[in-house]
C-alpha positions in Angstrom: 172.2 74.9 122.4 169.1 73.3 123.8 165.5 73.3 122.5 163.3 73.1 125.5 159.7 72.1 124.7 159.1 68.4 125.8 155.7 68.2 124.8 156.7 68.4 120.8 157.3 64.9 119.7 159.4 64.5 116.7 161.5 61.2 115.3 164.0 62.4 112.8 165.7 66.0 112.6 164.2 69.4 111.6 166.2 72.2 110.4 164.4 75.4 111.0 166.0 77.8 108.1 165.8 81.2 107.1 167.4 83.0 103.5 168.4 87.0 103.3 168.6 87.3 99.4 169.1 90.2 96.9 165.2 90.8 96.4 161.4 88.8 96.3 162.0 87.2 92.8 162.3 83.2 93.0 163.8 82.8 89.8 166.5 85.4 89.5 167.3 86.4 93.1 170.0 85.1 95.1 171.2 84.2 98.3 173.4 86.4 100.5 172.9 84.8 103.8 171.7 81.4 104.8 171.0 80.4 108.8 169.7 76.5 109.5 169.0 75.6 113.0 169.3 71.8 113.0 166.9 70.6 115.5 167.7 66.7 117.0 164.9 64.7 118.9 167.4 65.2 121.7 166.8 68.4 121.7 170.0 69.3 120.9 170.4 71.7 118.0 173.0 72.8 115.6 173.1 76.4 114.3 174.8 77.4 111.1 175.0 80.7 109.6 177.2 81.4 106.1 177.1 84.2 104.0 177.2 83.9 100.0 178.2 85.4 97.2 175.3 86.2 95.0 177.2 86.5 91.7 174.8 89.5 91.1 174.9 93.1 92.8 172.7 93.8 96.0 169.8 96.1 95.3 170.1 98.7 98.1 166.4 98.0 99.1 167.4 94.7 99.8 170.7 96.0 101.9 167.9 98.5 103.9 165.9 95.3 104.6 169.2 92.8 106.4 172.2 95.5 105.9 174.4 93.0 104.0 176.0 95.2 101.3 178.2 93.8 98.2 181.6 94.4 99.6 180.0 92.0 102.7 180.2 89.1 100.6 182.5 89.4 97.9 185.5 87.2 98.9 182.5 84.9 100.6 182.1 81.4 98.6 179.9 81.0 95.6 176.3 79.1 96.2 177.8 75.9 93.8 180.7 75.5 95.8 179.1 75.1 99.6 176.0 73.3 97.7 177.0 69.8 98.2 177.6 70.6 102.1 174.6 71.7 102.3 172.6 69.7 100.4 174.2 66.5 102.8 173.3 68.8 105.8 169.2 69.0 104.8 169.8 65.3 104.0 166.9 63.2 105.8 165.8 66.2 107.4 162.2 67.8 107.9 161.9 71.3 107.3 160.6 75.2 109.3 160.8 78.1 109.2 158.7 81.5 108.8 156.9 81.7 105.1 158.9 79.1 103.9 156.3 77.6 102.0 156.3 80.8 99.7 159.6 82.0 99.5 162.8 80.1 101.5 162.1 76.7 99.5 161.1 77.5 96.1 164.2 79.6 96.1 166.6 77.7 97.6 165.6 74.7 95.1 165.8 77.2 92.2 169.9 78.1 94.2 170.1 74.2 94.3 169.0 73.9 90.7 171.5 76.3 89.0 174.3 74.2 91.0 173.0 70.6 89.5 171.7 69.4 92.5 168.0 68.4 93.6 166.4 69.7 96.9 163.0 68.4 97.1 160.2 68.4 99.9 159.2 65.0 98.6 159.2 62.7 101.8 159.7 65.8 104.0 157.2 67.3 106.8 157.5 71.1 106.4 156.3 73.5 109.3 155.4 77.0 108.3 155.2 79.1 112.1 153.6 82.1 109.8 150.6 79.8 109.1 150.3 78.5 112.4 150.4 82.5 113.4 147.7 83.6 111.3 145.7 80.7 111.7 145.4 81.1 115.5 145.7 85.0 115.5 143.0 86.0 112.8 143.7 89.2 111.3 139.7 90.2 110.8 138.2 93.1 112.2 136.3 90.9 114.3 139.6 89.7 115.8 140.9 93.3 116.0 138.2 94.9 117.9 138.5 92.1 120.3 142.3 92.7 120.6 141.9 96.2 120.6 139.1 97.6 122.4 138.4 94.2 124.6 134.9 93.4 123.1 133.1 90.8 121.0 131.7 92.7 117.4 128.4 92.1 116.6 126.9 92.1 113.7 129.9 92.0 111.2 129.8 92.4 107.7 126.8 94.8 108.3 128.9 98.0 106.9 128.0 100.8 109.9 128.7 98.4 112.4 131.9 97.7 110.5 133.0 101.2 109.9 132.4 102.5 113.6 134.0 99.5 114.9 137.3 100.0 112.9 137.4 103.7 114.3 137.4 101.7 117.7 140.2 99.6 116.5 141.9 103.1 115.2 141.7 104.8 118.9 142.6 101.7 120.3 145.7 101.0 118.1 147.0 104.1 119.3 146.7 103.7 123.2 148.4 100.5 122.5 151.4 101.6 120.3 151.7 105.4 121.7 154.7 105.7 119.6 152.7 105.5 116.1 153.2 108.3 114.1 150.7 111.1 115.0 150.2 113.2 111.7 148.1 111.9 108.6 151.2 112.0 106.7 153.7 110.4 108.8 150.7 107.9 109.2 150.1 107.3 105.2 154.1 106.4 105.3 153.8 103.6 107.6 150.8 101.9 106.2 152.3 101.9 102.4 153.7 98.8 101.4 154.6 100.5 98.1 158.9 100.0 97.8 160.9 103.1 96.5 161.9 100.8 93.5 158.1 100.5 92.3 156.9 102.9 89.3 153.5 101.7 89.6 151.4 101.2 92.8 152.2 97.4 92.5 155.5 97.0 91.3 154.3 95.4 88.0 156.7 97.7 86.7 160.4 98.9 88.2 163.2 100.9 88.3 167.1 99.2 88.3 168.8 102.6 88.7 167.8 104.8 85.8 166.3 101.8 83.7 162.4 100.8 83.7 162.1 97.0 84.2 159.5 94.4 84.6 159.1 93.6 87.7 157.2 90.1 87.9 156.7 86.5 86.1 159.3 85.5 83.2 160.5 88.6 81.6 161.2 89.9 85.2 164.3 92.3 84.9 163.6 92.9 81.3 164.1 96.7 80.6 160.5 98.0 79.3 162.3 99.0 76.1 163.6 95.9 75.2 160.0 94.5 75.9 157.9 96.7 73.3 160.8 96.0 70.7 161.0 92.5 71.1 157.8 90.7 73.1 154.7 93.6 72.3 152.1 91.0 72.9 153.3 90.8 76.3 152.4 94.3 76.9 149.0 93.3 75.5 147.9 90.9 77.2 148.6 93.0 80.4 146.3 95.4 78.5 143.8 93.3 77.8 144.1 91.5 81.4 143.1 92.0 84.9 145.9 94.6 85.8 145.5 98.0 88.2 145.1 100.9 86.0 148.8 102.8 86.4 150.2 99.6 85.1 148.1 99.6 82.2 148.5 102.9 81.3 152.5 102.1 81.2 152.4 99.0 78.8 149.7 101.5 76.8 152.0 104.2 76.6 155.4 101.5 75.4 153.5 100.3 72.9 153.6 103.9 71.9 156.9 104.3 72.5 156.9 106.4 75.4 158.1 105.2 78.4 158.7 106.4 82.0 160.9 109.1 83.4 162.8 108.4 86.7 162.1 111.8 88.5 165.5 113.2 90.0 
């Protein structure tokens, strides 16, 4: 395979990489899936693509989001024993991919980690094409009405000009995208970023089946119960800190000993 882009001058490889893992969490989730595009000066490229066994089972949020289910991977090899290999194969290597920055590196140094080896980005150039995408593409409403209705916004930041101009963008998103859902409800679906696992509108909190868990920083996965037994100060200090409300009023209600109810 061929990269074909003459103009992009490079002198030592890049490997362009991407991870499918069994959720968000840098610390405790795993690798399923790993794809590296080596890229030579050449512009030659080598592609590899390997499946993994996480040691841990697949949420089925995560198998909605790349359809890799446990049964998928379990006679696939274990992260430690292809780590070496790959490890040699990043070797003196630059490094892209989409939101790597955030995600694909911390994790797979934490993967890296847990097998005794050390991935670093010391010495390495790292492209992120998401930051090169929101860079040039600005996701403002001026940029909006511009993409959408085909005119320069003035006055911005004044609030009626701002308000009339995103029922502009509104009108104009849906000539673009005719197949956007046409009801308010259909419509409040599509723009929610809340997950199905979430118990509060941020996912500060979580359900693993029937069990509320933590869902961020070091006592992530910790059932709720556990955590107003054995750490109450951390449910404190969410109190006491700069939380949304819902999430509040669940550490509030722990440190009472109620907790929440996964409706059937």
């Amino acid at each position: 395979m061929q990269f074909n882009l003459p103009e992009f001058k490079f002198e030592r490889p890049i490997i362009f990489f991407d991870l499918e893992t069994t959720g968000t969490n840098i610390k405790t989730d795993r690798i399923v899936e790993i794809s590296a595009a080596k890229l030579f000066p050449d512009g030659n490229m080598e592609v590899k693509t390997k499946r993994i066994n996480p040691e841990k089972p697949i949420p089925p949020e995560a198998t909605a989001i790349h359809g890799i289910k446990d049964s998928d991977v379990a006679n696939e090899p274990k992260f430690k024993s292809i780590s070496s290999s790959l490890l040699k194969f990043f070797e003196n290597c630059d490094l892209a991919g989409y939101n790597i920055n955030n995600f694909d590196i911390p994790l797979i140094a934490e993967e890296f980690r847990r097998a005794g080896l050390s991935f670093t980005t010391e010495g390495r150039k790292i492209i992120d094409v998401q930051t090169i995408f929101h860079k040039r593409e600005p996701r403002n409403l001026s940029a909006a009405y511009k993409f959408f209705c085909g005119k320069e916004m003035e006055n911005a930041h004044n609030a009626e000009k701002d308000i009339l101009a995103t029922l502009e963008v509104f009108e104009g998103q849906f000539r673009k995208y005719p197949d956007l859902p046409k009801s308010v409800d259909e419509l409040h679906t599509f723009c929610s970023n809340r997950r199905p696992e979430w118990i509060d509108s941020t996912g500060k909190f979580k359900w693993q089946g029937d069990t509320a868990i933590v869902g961020f920083g070091k006592n992530d996965g910790t059932p709720l119960r556990d955590i107003a037994v054995n750490n109450p100060d951390f449910l404190r200090w969410m109190i006491n800190g700069s939380f949304p409300y819902d999430a509040v009023e669940i550490a509030k209600n722990a440190l009472k000993g109620k907790f929440p109810e996964k409706q059937v």
